[in-house]
PDB file of N, CA, C and O in Angstrom:
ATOM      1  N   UNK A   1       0.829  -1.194   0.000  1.00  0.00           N
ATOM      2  CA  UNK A   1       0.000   0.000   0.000  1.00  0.00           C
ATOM      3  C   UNK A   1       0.877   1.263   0.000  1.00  0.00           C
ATOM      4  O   UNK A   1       0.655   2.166  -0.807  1.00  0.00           O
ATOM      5  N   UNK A   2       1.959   1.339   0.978  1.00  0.00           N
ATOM      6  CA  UNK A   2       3.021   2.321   0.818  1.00  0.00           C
ATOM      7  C   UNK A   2       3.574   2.985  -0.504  1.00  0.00           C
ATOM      8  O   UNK A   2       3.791   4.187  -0.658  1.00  0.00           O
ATOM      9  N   UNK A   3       3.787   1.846  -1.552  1.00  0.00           N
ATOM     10  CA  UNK A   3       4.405   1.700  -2.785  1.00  0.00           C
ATOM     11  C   UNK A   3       3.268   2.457  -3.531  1.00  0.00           C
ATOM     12  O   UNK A   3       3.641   3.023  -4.558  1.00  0.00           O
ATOM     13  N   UNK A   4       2.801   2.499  -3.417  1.00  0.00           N
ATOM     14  CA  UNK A   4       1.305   3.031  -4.461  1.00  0.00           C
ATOM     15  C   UNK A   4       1.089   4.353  -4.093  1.00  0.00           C
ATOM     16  O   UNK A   4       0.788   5.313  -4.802  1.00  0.00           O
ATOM     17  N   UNK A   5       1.304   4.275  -2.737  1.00  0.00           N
ATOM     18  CA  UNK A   5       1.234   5.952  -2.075  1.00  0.00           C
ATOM     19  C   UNK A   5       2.466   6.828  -2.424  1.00  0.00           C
ATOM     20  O   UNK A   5       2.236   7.929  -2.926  1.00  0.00           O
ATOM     21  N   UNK A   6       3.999   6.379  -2.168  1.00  0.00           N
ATOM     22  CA  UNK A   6       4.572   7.185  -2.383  1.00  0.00           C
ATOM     23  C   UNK A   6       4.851   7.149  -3.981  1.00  0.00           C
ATOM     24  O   UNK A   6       5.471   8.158  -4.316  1.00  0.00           O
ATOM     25  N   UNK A   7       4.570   6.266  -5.076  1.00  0.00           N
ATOM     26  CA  UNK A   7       4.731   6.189  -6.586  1.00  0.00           C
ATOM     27  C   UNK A   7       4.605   8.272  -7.177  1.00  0.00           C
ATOM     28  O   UNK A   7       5.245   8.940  -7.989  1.00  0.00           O
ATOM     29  N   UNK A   8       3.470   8.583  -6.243  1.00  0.00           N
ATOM     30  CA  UNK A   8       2.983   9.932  -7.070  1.00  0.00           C
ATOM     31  C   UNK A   8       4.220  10.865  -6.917  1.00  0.00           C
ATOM     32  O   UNK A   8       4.375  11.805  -7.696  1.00  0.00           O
ATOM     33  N   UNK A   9       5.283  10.550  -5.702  1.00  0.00           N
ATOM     34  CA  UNK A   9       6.351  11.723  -5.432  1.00  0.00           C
ATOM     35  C   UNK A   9       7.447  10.989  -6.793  1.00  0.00           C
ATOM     36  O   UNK A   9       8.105  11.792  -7.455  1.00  0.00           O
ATOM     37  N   UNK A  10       7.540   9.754  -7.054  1.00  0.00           N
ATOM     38  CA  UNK A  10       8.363   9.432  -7.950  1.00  0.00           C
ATOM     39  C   UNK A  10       7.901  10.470  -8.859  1.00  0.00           C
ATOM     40  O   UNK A  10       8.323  11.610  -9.056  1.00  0.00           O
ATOM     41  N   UNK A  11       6.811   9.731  -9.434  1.00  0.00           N
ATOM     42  CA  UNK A  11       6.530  10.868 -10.644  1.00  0.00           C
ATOM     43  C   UNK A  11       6.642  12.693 -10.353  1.00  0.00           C
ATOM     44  O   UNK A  11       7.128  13.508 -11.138  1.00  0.00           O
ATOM     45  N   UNK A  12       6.414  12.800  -9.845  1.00  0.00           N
ATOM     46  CA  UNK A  12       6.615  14.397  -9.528  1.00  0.00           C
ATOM     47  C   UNK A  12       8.349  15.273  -9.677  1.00  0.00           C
ATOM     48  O   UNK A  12       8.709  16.416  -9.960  1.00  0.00           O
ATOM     49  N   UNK A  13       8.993  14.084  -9.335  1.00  0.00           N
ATOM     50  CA  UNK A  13      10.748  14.075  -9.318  1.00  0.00           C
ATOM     51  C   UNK A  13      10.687  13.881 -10.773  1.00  0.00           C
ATOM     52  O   UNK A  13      11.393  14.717 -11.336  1.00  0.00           O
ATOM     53  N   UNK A  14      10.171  13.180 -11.482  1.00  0.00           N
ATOM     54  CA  UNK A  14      10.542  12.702 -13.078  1.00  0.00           C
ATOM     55  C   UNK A  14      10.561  14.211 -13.591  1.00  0.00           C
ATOM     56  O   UNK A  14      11.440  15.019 -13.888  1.00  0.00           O
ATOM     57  N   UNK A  15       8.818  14.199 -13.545  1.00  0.00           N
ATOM     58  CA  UNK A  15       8.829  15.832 -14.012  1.00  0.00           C
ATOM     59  C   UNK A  15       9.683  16.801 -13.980  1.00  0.00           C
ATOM     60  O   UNK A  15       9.630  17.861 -14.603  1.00  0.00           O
ATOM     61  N   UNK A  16      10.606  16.377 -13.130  1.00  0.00           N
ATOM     62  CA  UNK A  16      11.555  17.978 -13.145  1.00  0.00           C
ATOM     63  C   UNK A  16      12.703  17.104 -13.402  1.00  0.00           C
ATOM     64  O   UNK A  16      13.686  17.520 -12.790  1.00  0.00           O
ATOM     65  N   UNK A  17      12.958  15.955 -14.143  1.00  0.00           N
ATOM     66  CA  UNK A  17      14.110  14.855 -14.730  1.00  0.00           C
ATOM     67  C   UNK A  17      15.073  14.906 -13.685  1.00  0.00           C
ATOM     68  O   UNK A  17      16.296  15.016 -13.773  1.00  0.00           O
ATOM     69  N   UNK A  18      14.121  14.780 -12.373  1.00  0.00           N
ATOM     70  CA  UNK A  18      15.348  14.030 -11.317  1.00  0.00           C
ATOM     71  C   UNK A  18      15.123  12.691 -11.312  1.00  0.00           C
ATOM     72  O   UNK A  18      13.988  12.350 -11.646  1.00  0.00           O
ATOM     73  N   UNK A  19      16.120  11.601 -10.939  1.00  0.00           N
ATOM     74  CA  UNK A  19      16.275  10.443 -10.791  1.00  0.00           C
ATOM     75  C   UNK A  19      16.255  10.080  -9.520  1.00  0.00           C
ATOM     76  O   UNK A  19      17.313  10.052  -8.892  1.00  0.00           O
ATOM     77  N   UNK A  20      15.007   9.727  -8.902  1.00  0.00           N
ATOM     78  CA  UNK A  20      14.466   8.828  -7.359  1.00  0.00           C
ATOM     79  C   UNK A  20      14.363   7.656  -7.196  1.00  0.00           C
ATOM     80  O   UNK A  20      13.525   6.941  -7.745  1.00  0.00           O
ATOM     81  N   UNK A  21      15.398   7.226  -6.236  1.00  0.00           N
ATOM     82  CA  UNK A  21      15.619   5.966  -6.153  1.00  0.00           C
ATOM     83  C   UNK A  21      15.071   5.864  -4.296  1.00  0.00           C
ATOM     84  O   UNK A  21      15.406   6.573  -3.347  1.00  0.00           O
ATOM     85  N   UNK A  22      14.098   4.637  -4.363  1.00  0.00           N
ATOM     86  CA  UNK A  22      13.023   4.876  -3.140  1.00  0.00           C
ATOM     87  C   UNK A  22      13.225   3.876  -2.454  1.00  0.00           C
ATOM     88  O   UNK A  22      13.496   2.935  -3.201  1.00  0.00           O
ATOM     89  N   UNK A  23      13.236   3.489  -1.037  1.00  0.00           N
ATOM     90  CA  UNK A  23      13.877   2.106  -0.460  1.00  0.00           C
ATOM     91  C   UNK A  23      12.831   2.690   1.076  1.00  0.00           C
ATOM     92  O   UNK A  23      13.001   3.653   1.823  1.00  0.00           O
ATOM     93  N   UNK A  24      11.786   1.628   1.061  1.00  0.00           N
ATOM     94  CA  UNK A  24      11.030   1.792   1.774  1.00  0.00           C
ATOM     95  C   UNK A  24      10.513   3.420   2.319  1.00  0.00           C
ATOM     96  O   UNK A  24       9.568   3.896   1.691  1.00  0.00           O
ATOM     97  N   UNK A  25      10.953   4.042   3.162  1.00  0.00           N
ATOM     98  CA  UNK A  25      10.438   5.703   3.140  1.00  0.00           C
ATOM     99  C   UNK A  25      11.672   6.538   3.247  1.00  0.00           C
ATOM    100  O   UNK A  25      11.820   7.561   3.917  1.00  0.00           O
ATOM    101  N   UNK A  26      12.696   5.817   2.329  1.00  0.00           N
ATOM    102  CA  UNK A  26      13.669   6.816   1.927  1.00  0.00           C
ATOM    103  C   UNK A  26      13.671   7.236   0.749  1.00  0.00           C
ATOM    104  O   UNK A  26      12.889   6.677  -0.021  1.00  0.00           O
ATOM    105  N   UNK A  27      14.512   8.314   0.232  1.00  0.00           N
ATOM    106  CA  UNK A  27      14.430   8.530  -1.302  1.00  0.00           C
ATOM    107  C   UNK A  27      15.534   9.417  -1.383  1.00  0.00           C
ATOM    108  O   UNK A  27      15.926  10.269  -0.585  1.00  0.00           O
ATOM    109  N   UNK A  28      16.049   8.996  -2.707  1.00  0.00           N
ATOM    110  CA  UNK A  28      17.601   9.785  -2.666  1.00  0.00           C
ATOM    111  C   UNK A  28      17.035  10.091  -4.154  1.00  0.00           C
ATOM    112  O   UNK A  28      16.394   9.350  -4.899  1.00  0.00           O
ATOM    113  N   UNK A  29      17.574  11.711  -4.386  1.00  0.00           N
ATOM    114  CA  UNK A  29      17.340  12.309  -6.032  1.00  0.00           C
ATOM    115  C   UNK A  29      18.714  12.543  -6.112  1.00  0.00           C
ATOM    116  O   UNK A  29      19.655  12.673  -5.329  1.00  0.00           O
ATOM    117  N   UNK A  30      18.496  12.556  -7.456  1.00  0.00           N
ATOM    118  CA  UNK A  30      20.302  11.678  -8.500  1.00  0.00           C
ATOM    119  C   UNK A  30      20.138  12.898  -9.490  1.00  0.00           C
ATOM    120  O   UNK A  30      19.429  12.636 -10.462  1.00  0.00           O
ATOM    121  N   UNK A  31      20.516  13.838  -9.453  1.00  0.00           N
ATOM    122  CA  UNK A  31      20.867  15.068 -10.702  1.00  0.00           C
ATOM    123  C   UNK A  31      22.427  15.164 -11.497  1.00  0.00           C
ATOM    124  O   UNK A  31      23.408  15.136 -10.754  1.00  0.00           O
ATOM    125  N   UNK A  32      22.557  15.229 -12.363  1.00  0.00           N
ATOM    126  CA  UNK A  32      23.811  15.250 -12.995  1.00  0.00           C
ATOM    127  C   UNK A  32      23.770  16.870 -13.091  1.00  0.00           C
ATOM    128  O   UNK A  32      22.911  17.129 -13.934  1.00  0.00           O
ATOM    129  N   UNK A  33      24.297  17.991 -12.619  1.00  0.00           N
ATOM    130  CA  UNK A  33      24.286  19.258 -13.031  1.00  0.00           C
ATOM    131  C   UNK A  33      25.448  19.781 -13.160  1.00  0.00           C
ATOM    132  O   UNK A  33      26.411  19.944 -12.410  1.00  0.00           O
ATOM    133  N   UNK A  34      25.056  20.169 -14.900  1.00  0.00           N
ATOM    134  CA  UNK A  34      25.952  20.260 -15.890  1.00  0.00           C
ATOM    135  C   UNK A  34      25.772  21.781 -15.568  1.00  0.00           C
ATOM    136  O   UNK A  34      26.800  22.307 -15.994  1.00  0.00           O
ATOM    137  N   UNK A  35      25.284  22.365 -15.238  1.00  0.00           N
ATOM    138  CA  UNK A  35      25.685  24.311 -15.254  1.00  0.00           C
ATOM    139  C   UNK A  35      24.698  24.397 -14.351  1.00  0.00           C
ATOM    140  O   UNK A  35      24.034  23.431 -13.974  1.00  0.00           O
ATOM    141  N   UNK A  36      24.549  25.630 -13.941  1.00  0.00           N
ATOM    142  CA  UNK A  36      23.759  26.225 -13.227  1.00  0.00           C
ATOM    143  C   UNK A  36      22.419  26.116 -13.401  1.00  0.00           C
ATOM    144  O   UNK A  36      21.781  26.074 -12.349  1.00  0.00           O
ATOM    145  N   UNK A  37      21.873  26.064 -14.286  1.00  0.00           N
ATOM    146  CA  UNK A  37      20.286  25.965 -13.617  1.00  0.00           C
ATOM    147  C   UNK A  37      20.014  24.648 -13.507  1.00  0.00           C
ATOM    148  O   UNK A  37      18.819  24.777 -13.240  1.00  0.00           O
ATOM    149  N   UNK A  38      20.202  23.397 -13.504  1.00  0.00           N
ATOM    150  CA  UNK A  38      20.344  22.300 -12.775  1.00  0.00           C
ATOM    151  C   UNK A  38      20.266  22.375 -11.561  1.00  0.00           C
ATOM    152  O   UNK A  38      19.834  21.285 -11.186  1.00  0.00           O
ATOM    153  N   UNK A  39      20.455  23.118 -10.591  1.00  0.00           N
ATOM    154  CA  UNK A  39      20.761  23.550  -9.460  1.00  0.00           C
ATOM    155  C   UNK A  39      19.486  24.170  -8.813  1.00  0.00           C
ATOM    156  O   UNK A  39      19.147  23.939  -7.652  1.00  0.00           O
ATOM    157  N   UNK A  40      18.640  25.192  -9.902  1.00  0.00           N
ATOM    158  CA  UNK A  40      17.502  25.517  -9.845  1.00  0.00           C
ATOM    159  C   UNK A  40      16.542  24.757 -10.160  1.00  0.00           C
ATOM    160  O   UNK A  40      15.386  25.179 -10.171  1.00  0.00           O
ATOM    161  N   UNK A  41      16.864  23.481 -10.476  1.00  0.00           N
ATOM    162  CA  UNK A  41      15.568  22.263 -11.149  1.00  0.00           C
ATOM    163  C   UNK A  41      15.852  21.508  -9.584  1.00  0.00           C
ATOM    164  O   UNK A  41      14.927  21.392  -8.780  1.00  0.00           O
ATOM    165  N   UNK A  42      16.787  21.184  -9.384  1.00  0.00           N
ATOM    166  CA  UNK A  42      17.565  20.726  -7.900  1.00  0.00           C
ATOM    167  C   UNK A  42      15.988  21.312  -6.975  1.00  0.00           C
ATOM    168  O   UNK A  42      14.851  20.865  -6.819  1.00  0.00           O
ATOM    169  N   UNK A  43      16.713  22.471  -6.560  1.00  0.00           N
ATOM    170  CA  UNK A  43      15.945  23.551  -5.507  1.00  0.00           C
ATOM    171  C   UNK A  43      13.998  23.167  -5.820  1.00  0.00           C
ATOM    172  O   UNK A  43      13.372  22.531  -4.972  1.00  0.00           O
ATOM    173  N   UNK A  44      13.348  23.650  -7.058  1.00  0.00           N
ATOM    174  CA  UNK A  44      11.968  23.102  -7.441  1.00  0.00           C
ATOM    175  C   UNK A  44      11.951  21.603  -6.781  1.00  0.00           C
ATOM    176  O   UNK A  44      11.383  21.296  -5.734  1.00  0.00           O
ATOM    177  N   UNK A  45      12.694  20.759  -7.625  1.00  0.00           N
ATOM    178  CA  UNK A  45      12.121  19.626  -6.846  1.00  0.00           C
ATOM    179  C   UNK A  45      12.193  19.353  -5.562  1.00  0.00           C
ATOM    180  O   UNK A  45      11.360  18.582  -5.086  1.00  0.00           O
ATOM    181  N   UNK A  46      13.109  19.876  -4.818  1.00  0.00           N
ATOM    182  CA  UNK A  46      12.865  19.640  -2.928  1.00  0.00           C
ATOM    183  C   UNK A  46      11.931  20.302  -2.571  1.00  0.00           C
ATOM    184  O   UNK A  46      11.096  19.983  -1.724  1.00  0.00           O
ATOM    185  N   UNK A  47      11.994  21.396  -3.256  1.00  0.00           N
ATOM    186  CA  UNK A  47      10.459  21.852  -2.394  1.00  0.00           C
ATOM    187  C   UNK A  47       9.259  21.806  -3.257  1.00  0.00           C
ATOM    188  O   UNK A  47       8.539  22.794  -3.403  1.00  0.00           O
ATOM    189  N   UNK A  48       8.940  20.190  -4.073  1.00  0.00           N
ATOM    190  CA  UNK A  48       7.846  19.584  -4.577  1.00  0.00           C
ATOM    191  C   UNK A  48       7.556  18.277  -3.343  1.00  0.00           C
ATOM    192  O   UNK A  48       6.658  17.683  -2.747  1.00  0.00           O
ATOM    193  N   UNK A  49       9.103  18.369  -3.501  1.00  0.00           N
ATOM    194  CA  UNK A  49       8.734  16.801  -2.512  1.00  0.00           C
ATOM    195  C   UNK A  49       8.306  17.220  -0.492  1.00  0.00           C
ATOM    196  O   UNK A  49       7.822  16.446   0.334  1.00  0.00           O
ATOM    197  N   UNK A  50       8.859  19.121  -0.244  1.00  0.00           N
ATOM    198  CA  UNK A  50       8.458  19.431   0.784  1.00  0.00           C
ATOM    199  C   UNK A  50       6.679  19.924   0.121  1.00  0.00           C
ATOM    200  O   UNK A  50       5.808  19.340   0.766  1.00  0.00           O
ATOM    201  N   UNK A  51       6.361  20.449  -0.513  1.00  0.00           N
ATOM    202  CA  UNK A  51       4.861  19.994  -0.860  1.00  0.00           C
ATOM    203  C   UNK A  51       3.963  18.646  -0.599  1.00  0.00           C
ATOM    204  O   UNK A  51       3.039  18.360   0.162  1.00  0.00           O
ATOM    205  N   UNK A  52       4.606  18.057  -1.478  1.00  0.00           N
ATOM    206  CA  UNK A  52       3.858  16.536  -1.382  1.00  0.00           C
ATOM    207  C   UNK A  52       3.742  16.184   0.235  1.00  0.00           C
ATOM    208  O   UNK A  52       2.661  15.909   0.756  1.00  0.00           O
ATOM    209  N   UNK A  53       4.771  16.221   0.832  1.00  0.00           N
ATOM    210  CA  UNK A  53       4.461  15.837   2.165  1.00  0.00           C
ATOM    211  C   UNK A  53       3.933  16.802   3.045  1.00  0.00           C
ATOM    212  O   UNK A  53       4.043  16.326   4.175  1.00  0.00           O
ATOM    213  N   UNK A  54       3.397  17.961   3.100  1.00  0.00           N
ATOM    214  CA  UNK A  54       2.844  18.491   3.418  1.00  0.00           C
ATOM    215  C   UNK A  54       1.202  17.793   3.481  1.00  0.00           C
ATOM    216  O   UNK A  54       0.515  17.348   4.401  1.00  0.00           O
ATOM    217  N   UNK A  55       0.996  17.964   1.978  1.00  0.00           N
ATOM    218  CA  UNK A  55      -0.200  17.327   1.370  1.00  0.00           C
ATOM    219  C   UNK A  55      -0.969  16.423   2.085  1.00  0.00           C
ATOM    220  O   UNK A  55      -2.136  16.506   2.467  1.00  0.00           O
ATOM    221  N   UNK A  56       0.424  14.944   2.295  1.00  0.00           N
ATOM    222  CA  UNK A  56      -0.012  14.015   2.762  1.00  0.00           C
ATOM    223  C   UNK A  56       0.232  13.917   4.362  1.00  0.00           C
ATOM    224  O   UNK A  56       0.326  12.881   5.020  1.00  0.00           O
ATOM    225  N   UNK A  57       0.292  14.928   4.710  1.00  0.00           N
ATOM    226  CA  UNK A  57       0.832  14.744   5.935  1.00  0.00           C
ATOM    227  C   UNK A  57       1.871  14.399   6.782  1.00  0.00           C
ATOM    228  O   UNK A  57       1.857  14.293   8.008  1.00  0.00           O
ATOM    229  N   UNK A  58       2.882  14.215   5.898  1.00  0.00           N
ATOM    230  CA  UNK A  58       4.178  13.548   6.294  1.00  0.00           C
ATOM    231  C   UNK A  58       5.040  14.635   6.875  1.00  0.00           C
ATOM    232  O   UNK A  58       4.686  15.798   6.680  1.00  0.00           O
ATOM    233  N   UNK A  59       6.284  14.356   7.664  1.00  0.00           N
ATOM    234  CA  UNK A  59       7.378  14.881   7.757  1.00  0.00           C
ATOM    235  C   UNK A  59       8.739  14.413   7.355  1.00  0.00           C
ATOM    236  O   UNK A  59       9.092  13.244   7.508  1.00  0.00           O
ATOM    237  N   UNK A  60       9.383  15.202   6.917  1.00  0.00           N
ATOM    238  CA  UNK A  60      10.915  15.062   6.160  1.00  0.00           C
ATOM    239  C   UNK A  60      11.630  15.807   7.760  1.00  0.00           C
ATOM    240  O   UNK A  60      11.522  16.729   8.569  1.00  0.00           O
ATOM    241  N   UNK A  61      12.374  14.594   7.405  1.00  0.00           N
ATOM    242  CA  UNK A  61      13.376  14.721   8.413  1.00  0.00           C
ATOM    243  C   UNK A  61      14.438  15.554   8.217  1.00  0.00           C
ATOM    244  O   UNK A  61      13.980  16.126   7.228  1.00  0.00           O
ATOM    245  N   UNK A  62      15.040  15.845   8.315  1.00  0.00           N
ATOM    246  CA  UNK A  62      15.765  17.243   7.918  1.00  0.00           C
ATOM    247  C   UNK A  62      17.191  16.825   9.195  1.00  0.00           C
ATOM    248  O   UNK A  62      18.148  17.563   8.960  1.00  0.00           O
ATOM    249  N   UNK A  63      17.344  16.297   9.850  1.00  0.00           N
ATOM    250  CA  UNK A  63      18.399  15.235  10.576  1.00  0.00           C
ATOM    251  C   UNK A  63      18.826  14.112   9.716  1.00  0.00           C
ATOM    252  O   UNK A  63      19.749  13.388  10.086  1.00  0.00           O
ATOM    253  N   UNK A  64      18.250  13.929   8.653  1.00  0.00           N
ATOM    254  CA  UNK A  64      18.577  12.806   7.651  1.00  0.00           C
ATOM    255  C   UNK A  64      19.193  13.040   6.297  1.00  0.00           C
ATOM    256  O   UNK A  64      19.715  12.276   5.487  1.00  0.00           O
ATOM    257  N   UNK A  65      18.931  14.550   6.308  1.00  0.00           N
ATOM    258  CA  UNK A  65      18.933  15.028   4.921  1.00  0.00           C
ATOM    259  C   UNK A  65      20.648  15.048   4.509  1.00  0.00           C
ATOM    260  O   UNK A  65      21.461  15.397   5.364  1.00  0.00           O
ATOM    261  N   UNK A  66      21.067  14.660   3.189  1.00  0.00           N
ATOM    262  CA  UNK A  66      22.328  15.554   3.245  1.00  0.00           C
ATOM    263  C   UNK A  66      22.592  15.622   1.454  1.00  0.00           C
ATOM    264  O   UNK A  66      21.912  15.159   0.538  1.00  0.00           O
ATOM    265  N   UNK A  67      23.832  16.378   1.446  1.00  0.00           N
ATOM    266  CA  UNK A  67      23.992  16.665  -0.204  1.00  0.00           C
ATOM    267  C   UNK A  67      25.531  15.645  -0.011  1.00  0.00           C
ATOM    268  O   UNK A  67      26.335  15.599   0.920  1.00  0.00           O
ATOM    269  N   UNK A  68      25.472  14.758  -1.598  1.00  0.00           N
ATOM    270  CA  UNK A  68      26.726  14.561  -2.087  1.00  0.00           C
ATOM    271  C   UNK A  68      26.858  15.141  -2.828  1.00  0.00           C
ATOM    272  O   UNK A  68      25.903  15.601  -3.454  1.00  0.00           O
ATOM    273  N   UNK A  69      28.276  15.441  -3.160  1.00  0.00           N
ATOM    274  CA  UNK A  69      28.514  15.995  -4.740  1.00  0.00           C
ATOM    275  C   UNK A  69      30.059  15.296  -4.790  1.00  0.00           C
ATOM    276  O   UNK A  69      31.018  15.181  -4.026  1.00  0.00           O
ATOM    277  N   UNK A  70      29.799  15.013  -5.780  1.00  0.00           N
ATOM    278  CA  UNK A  70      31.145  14.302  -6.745  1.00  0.00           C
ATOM    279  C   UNK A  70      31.360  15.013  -8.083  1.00  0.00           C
ATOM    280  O   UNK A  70      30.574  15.663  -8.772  1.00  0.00           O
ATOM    281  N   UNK A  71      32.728  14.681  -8.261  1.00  0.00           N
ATOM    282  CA  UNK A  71      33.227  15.859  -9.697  1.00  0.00           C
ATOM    283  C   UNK A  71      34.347  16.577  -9.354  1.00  0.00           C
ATOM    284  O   UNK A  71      34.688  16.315  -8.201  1.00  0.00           O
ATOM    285  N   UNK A  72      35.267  17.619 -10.063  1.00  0.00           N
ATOM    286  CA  UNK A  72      35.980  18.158  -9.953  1.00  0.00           C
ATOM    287  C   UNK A  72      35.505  20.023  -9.521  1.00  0.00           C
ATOM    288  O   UNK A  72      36.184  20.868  -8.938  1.00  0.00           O
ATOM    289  N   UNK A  73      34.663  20.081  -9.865  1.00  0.00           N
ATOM    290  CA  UNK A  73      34.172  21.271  -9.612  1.00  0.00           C
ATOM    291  C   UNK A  73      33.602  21.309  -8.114  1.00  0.00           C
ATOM    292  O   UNK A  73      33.385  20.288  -7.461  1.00  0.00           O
ATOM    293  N   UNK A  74      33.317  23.027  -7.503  1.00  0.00           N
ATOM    294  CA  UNK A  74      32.768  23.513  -6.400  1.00  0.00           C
ATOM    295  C   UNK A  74      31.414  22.917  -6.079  1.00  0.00           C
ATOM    296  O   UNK A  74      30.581  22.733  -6.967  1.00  0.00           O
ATOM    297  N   UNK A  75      31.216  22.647  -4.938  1.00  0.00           N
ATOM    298  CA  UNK A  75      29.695  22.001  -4.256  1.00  0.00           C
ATOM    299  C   UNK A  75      28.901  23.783  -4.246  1.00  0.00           C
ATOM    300  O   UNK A  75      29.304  24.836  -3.753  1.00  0.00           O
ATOM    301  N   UNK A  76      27.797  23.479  -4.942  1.00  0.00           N
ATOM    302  CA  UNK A  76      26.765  24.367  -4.718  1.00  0.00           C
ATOM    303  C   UNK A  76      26.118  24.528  -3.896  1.00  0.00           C
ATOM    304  O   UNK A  76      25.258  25.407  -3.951  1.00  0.00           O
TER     305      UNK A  76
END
């Protein structure tokens, strides 16, 4: 039942061509950002997915949260 519930935040991440990979009520988004507004598609989708859980009532943990970045270039 979970799987069916959270499916709609997958899709919502697609829409903005992030890549969500979901493991019971975790979810990690996968962006490749090639220049700067990547960064701004980044920013929209966290606060789609702080929407959605609003919506549904959920809370995002924000003690859980964190950024990787890999590459030769500066972390945004």
């Amino acid at each position: 039942m979970f799987l069916i519930h959270i499916d709609g935040l997958a899709k919502i991440l697609e829409h903005y061509g992030i890549i969500a990979k979901l493991f019971a009520d975790d979810v990690k988004n996968l962006l490749d950002n090639k220049n700067g507004l990547d960064v701004s598609k980044l920013q929209i989708a966290l606060d789609s997915i702080a929407d959605w859980a609003n919506v549904w009532q959920l809370s995002v943990s924000l003690n859980k949260c964190s950024v990787l970045s890999i590459g030769r270039g500066t972390a945004v």
